[in-house]
C-alpha positions in Angstrom: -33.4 -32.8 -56.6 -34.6 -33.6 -53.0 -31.4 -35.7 -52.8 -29.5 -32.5 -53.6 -31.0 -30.6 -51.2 -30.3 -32.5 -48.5 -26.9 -32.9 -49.1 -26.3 -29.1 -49.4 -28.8 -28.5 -46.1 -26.5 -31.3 -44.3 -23.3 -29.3 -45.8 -24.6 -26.4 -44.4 -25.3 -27.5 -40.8 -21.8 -29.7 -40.8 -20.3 -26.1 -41.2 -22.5 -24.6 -38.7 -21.4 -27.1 -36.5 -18.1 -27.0 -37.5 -17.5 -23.0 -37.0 -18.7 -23.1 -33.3 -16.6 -26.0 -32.6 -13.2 -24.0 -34.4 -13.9 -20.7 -32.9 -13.8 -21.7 -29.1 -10.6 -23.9 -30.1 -9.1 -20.7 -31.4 -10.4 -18.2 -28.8 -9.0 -21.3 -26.2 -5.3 -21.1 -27.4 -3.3 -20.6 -25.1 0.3 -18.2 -25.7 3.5 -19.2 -25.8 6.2 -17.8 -23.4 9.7 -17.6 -24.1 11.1 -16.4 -20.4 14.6 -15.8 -20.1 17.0 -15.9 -16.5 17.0 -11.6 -15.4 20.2 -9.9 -15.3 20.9 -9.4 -11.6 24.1 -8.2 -10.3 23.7 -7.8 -6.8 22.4 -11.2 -6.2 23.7 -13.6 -9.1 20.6 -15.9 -8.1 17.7 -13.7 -7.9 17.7 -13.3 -11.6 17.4 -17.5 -11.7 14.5 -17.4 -8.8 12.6 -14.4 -10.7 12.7 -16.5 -14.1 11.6 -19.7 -12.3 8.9 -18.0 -10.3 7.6 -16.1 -13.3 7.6 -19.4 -15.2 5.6 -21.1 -13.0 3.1 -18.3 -12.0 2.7 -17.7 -16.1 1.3 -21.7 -16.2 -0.5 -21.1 -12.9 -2.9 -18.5 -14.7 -3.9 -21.1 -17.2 -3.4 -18.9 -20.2 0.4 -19.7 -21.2 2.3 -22.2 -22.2 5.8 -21.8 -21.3 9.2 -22.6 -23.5 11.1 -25.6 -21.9 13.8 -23.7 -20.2 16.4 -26.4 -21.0 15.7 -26.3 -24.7 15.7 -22.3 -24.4 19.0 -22.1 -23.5 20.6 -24.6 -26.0 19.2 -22.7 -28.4 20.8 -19.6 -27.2 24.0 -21.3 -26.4 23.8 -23.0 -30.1 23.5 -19.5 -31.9 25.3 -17.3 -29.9 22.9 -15.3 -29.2 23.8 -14.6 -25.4 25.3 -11.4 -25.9 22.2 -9.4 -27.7 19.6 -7.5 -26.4 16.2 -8.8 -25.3 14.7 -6.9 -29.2 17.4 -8.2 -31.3 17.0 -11.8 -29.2 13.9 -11.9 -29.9 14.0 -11.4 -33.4 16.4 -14.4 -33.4 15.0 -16.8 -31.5 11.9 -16.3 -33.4 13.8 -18.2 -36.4 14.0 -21.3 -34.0 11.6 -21.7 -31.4 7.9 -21.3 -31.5 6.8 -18.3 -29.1 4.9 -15.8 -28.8 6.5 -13.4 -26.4 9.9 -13.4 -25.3 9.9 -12.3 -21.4 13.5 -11.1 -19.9 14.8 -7.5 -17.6 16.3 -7.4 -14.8 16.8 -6.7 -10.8 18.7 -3.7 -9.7 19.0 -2.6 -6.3 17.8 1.0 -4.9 19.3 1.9 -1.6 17.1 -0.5 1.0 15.2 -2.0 -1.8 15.3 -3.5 -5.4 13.5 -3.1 -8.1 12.3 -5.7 -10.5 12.0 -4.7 -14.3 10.1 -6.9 -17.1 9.4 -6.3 -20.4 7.8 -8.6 -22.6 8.5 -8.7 -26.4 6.1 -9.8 -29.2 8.2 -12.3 -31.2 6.6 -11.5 -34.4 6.8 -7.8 -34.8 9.5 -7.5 -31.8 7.6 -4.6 -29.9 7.6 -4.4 -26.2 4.4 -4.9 -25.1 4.7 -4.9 -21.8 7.4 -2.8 -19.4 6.4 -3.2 -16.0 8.4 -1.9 -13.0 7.3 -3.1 -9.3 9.9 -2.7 -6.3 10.0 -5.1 -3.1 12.1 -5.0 0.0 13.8 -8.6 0.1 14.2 -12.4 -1.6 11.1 -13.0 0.2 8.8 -10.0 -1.6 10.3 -11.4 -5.0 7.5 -13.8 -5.3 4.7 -11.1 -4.9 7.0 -8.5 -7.3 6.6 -11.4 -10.0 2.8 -11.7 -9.2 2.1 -8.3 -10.2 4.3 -8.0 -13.0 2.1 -12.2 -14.0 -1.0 -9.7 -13.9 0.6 -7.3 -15.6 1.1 -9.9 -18.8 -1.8 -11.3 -18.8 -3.5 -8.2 -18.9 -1.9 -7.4 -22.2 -1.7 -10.9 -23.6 -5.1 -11.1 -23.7 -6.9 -7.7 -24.3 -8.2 -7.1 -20.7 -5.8 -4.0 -19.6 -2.7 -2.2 -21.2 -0.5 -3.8 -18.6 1.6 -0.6 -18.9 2.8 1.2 -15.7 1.7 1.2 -11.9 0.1 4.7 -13.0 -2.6 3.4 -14.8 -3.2 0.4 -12.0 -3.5 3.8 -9.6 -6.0 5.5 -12.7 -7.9 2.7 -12.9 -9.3 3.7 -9.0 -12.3 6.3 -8.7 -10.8 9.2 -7.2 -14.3 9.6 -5.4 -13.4 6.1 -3.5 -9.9 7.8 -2.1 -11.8 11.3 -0.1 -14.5 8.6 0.7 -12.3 6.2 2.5 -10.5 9.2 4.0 -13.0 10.6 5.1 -14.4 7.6 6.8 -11.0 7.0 8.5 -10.6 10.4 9.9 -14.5 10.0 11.6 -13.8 7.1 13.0 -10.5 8.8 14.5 -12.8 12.0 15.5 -14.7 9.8 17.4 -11.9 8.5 19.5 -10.5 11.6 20.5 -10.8 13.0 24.5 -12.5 15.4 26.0 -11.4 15.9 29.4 -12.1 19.3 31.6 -11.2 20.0 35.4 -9.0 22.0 37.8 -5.5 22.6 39.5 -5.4 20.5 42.8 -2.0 21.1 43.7 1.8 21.9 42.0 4.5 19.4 43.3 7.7 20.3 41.2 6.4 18.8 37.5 3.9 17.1 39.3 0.6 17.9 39.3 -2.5 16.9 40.8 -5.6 17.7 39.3 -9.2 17.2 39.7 -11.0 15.4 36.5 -14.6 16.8 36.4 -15.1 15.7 32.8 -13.2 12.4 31.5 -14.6 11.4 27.9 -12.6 9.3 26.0 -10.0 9.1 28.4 -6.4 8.5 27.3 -3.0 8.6 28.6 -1.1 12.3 27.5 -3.9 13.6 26.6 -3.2 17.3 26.4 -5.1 20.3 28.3 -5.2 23.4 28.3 -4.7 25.8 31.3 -7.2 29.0 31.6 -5.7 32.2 33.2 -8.3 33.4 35.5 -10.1 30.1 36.2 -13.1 30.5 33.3 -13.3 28.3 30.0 -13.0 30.0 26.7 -10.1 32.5 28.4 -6.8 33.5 27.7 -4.6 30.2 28.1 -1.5 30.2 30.6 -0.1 27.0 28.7 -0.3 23.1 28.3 -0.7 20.1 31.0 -1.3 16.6 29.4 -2.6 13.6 32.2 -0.6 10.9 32.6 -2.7 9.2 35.1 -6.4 9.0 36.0 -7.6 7.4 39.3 -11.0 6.4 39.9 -12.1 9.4 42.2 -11.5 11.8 39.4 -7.7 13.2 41.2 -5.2 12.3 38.8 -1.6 13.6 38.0 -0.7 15.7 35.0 2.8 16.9 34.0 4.4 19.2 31.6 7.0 19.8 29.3 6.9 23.6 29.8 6.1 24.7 33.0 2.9 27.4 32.5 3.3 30.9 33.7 1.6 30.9 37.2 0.7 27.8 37.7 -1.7 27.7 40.7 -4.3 25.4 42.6 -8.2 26.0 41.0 -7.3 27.4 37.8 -9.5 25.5 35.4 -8.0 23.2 32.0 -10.2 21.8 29.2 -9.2 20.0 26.4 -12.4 21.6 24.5 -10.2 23.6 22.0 -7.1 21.6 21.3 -6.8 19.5 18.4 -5.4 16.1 18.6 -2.1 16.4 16.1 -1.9 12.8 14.1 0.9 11.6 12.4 0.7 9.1 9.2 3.2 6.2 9.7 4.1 3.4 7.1 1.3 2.3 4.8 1.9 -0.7 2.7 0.0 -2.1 -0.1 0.3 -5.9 0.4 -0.3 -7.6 -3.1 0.4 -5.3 -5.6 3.3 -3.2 -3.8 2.2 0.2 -5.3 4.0 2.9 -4.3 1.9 5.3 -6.5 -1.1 4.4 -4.7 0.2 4.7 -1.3 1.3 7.5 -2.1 -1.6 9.1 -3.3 -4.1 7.6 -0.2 -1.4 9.2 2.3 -2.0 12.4 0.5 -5.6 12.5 0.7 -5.8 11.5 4.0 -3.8 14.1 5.2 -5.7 16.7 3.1 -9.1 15.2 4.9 -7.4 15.6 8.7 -6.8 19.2 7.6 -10.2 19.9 7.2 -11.5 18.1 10.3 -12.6 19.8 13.6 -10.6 17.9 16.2 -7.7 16.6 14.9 -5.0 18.0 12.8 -1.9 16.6 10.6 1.3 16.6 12.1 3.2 18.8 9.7 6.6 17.9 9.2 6.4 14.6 10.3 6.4 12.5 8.1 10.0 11.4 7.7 10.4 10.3 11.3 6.5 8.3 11.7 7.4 6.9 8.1 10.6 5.1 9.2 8.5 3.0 12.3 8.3 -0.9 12.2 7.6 -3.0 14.9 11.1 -3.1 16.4 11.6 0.7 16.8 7.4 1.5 17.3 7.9 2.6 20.8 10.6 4.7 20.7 9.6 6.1 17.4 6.2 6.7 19.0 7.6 8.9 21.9 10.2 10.9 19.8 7.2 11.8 18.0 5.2 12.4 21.3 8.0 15.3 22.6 7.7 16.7 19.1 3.6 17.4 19.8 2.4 14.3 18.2 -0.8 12.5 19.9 -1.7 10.0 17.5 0.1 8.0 14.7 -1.9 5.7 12.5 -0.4 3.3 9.9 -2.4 0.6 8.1 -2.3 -2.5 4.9 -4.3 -2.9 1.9 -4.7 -6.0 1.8 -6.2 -7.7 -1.4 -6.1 -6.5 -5.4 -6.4 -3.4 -7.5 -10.8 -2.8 -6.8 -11.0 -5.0 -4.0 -8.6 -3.8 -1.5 -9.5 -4.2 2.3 -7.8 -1.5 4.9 -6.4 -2.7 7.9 -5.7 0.8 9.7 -4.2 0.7 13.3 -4.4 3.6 15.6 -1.3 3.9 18.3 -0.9 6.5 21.3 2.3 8.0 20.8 2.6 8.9 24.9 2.6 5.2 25.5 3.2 3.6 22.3 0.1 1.9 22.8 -2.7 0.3 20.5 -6.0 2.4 21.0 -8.0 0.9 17.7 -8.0 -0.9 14.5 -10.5 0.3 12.1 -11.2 -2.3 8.7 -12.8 -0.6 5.6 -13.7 -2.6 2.6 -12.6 -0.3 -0.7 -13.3 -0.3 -3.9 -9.4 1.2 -4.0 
């Protein structure tokens, strides 16, 4: 009897010991990707360099195993199956290779960018599991498009996100986190803003002198306006902005339209006008959503609209959008005879949760850099 029991308490602790050791084995397994060369008609070898980087970034996250692409395509070649779509494939292939997800789309090219398309099929039931869609700019963006769309996969291979859509990548941020890092951003502009005040000196022409009494915050263009009878909080005769600002407080000031009656001691203050800020190109570094940009823009727009001393530049936002570095000055002072001050543009650097803000603030009178601000986000 005793020998009995121990043999059925030693049976019982072998399959103790046993079932942990199975279950990690199992819950360990990595999938098995079948990834097939995208369609790409514009550039015959993008569809090659997408397949080759998706490959390697697929082994890279340490959860797949990936079909020998050499052996792929002998089997493809071997069955004719070349001419079918990526469901019907899939369906196929299953018959000959071992696999759990057959991975294929394509590139297509929209306008000044491309767009990258993915879907990956389950090999048993042939379902598309995944369709992901990410755009990038050039051959050197295809790497990051094939990042996200890596993410996007592994998500859904594994149970930790739908992988479905760069809408639910923008749900999955609190829209609280958006008005809070707006509103931040538009502070930290607030605080930059001028506040000048002082009086005619003399009218050369366009030229003309004035006398800074108050000089916060000082910028070149900053724009004032010009009181009627020579008291703040008046009737305004029109616009001056300083170009120039000396250290004994006479400086020059210009115009664009002269101001009825322009005369020596009539007083200007910047106290009431509201710095007009344009949003220029935003870009969202690793994951390249546009969704998301889009929505921040939005929202930051919406927070300038309700701030006290500086206002969206309505209408604008076709020419700041189209700035990059080569154009910036220009850009900046088309912008600047339209009655923009400020244009800021900015990167999100880092993932979906963890993105950091790179925001740069430029002068559009001068197409200078007055500030970068940095904001860690939970965006």
């Amino acid at each position: 009897m005793k020998t009995a029991t121990r043999l059925l308490v030693a049976a019982l602790v072998l399959g103790t010991v046993m079932g942990t050791l199975i279950v990690p084995a199992q819950a360990g397994k990595k999938k098995v990707v079948a990834v097939l060369p995208f369609d790409s008609h514009h550039h015959s070898t993008w569809g090659r360099n997408a397949a080759e980087y998706l490959e390697t970034l697929l082994v890279e996250k340490g959860k797949f195993r990936v079909v020998d692409r050499k052996h792929l395509s002998r089997v493809i070649k071997e069955h004719e199956l070349g001419q079918m779509g990526l469901t019907e494939m899939s369906k196929e292939l299953g018959r000959f290779i071992e696999a759990d997800y057959l991975l294929g789309g394509s590139i297509s090219a929209l306008g000044d960018s491309y767009s990258l398309n993915a879907k990956m099929i389950d090999m048993e039931t042939a379902e598309i599991v995944v369709a992901k869609s990410t755009t990038f700019k050039n051959l050197s963006k295809l790497r990051k498009a094939c990042q996200f769309v890596t993410k996007a996969l592994a998500q859904r291979a594994y149970g930790t996100g739908s992988g479905n859509s760069k809408a639910e990548l923008f749900s999955m941020s609190d829209s609280r986190q958006f008005y809070d890092a707006a509103a931040y951003l538009v502070g930290q502009m607030e605080t930059m803003t001028s506040n000048v005040a002082g009086s005619i000196d003399e009218v050369m022409g366009k030229k003309v002198m004035v006398q800074l009494e108050r000089k916060i915050n000082f910028r070149p263009g900053i724009k004032v306006q010009v009181e009627s009878d020579g008291f703040e909080g008046t009737d305004t005769i029109g616009t001056l902005y300083i170009t120039r600002m000396r250290p004994n407080g006479r400086s020059e000031a210009t115009f664009q339209e002269e101001p009825m009656g322009l005369t020596m001691g009539q007083r200007f203050s910047s106290a009431n006008y509201k710095n007009v800020v344009a949003i220029g190109p935003f870009e969202d570094v690793e994951e390249e959503n546009e969704e998301f940009i889009k929505q921040f823009r939005k929202t930051l727009g919406d927070s300038m609209g309700s701030a006290s001393v500086i206002a969206p530049a309505d209408g604008m936002d076709s020419l700041a959008g189209s700035i990059t570095p080569a154009n910036r000055r220009s850009k900046l002072k088309a912008l600047f005879n339209q009655g923009v001050d400020l244009v800021v543009t900015g990167r999100f650097i880092g993932s979906a949760g963890h993105r950091r803000l790179d925001m740069t603030v430029y002068n559009c009178y001068d197409g200078k850099k007055l500030k970068t601000i940095k904001l860690e986000t939970k965006l």
